[in-house]
C-alpha positions as CSV (number, residue, x, y, z in Angstrom):
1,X,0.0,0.0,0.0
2,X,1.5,3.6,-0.8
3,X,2.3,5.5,2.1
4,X,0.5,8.5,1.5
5,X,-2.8,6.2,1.3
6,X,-1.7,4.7,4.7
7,X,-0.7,8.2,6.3
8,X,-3.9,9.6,4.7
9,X,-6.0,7.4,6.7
10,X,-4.3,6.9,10.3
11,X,-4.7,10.9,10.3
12,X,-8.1,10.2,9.8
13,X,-8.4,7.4,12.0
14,X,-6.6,10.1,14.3
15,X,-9.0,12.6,13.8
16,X,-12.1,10.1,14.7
17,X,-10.7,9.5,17.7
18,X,-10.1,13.2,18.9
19,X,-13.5,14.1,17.7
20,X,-15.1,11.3,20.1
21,X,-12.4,12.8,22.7
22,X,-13.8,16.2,22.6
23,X,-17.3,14.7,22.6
24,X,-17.3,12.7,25.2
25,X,-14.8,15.0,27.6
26,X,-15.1,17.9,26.4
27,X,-11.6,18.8,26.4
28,X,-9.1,19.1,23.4
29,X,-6.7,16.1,22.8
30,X,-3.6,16.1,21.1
31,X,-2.2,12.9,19.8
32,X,1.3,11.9,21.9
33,X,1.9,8.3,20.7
34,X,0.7,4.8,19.5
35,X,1.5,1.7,22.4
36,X,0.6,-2.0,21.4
37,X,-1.4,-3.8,24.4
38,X,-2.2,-7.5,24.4
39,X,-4.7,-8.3,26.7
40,X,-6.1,-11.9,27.7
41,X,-8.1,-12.9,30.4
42,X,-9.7,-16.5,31.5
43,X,-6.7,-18.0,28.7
44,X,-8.6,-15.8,26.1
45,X,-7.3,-13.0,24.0
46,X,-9.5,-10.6,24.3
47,X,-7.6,-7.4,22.9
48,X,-3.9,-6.8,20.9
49,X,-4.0,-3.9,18.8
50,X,-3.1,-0.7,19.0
51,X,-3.8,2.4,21.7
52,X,-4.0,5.9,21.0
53,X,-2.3,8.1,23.6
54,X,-3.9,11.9,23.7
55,X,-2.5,14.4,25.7
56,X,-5.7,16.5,27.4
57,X,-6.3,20.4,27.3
58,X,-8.9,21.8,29.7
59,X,-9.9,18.8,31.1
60,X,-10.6,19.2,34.9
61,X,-8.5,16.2,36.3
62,X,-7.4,14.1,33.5
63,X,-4.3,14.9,31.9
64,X,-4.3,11.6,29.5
65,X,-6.9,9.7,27.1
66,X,-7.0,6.4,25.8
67,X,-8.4,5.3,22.4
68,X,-8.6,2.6,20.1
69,X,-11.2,0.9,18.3
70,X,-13.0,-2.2,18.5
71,X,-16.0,-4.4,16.7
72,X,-18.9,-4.4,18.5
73,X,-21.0,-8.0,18.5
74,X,-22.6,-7.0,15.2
75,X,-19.5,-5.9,13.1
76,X,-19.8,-2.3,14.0
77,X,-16.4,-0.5,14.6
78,X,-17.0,1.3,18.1
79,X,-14.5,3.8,19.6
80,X,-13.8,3.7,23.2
81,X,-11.7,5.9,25.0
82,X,-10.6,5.9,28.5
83,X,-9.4,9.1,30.5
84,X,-6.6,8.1,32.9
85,X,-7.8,8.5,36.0
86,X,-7.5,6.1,39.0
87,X,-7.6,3.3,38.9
88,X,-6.7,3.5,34.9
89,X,-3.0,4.8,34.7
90,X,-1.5,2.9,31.8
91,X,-3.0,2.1,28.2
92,X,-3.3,-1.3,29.2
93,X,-5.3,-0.5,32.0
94,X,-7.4,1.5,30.3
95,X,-8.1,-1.6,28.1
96,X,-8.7,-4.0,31.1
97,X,-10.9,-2.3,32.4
98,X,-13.1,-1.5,29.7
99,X,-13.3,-4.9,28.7
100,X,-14.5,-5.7,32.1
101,X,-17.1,-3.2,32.0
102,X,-18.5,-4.7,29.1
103,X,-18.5,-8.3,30.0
């Protein structure tokens, strides 16, 4: 794949994720960095991909968000996002413990 096409959409995968930042925050994120997390519980994986990192602007006690997206049951990419608050302090937190929430 040419890089501009895969540049072209990881800004705008980027730029999803900020928009459902400010949304659900209200604050303004600005992108720091990309971890991998692998998550398994019970034996099962049950995340490894990606996390966005955001660094938060006017957010009353968060200073970080994590993003990333998922498919929901019925093949619908979801966004969640995770503001790093106790007891979430690392991206792989932020996963664990929104896949416990959902479960």
């Amino acid at each position: 794949m040419d890089i501009d096409i895969m540049n072209s959409k990881f800004n705008g995968y980027i730029a999803s994720l900020k928009k459902t930042i400010e949304v659900a925050h209200g604050c303004k994120p600005w992108h720091s960095k990309t971890v991998f997390v692998f998550e398994v519980s019970g034996g099962k994986n049950v995340f490894k991909g990606d996390v966005e990192i955001f660094s938060l602007v006017g957010h009353p006690e968060a200073k970080k968000c994590y993003a990333w997206s998922y498919e929901c049951e019925m093949g619908v990419t979801r966004f969640a996002t995770m503001l790093q608050l106790p007891p979430v302090r690392s991206a792989k937190d932020a996963v664990r413990i929104f896949t416990i929430s959902r479960a």
